[in-house]
N, C-alpha and C positions, 0 to 999 in steps of 0.2 A: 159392606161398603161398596158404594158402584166404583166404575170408574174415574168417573168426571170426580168425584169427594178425592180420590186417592190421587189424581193429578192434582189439584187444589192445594191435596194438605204436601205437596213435594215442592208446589211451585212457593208455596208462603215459608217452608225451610230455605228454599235457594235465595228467595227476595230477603231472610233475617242472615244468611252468611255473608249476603250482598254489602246489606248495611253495615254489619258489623268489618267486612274489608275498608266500607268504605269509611267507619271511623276510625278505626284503624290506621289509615292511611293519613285521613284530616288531622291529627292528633299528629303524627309522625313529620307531614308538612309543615305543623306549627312548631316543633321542636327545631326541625333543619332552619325554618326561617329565622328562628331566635338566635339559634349558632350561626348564622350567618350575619345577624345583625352585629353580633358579636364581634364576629371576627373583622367584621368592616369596620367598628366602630376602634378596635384595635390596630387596624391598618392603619387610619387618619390619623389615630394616635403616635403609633409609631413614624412616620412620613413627617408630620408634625415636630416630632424629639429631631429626625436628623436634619429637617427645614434648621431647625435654632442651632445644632450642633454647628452647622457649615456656617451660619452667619454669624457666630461667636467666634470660631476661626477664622472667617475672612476677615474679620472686624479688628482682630485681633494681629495676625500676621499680613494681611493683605496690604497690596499697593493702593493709592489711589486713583480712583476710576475717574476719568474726564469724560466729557462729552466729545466727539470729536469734531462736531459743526460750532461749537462757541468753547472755545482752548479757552481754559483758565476755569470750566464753571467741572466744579465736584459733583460728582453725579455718585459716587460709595466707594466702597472698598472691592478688588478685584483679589483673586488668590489665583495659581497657577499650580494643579497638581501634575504632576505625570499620568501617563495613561496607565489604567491598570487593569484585570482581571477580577471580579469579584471572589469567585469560587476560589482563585488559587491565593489571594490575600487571606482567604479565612482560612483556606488548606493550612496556609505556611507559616500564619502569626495567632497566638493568643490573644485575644483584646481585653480586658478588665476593665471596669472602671466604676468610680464611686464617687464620695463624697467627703473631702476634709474637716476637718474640726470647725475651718470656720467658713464651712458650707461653700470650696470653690470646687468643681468639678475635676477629678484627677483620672486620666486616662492609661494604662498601661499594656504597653504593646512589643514584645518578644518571641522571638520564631517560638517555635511549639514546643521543641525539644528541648527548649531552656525554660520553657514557662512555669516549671513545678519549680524549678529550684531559685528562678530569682523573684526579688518583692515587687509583687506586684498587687495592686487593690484586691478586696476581694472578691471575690464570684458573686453576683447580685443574683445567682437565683438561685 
């Protein structure tokens, strides 16, 4: 075999490793972008559940919100939390929650160290 065959037949190995990285790789992009669909369509979902959570509670407990340019006209319900910490609310409290017998939402919420032993809803996952 001369030369020039024996470059040939190295270069058409290198260009079929080429390919196959590069499906490789294509297949691999289509997997992350599936889970990432995922996971976005998950986010909206989730963002979504606490949109309604907070407006069921403000709905619920909340003062009524006026406009402040025409006093007297209802513009919704206002709620007033304290400022808090995310990370160290989920440090410091269990949260539960589920669903009653005749389907109203039950939340249950206890520092950590009491949450095994008092009733609380159950674990949804």
């Amino acid at each position: 075999m001369c030369k020039n065959e024996d470059e040939v037949k190295e270069l058409k190995y290198e260009l079929e490793r080429y390919r196959k990285k590069v499906g490789d790789q294509e297949k691999r992009i289509a997997e992350l972008t599936a889970r990432c669909e995922r996971a976005d369509r998950g986010n909206r979902e989730t963002h979504m559940a606490a949109n309604a959570l907070q407006a069921a509670v403000a709905l619920k407990y909340g003062e009524d919100a006026t406009d402040p340019d025409q006093p007297g006209r209802l513009l919704g319900k206002r709620l007033t939390l304290p400022a808090y910490g995310i990370t160290d609310m989920l440090r410091q409290y269990e949260v539960r929650a589920g669903k009653d017998r005749d389907g109203n939402y039950v939340i249950g919420v206890c520092p950590k160290e009491e949450a095994r032993s008092k009733s609380l809803p159950p674990r949804l996952d």
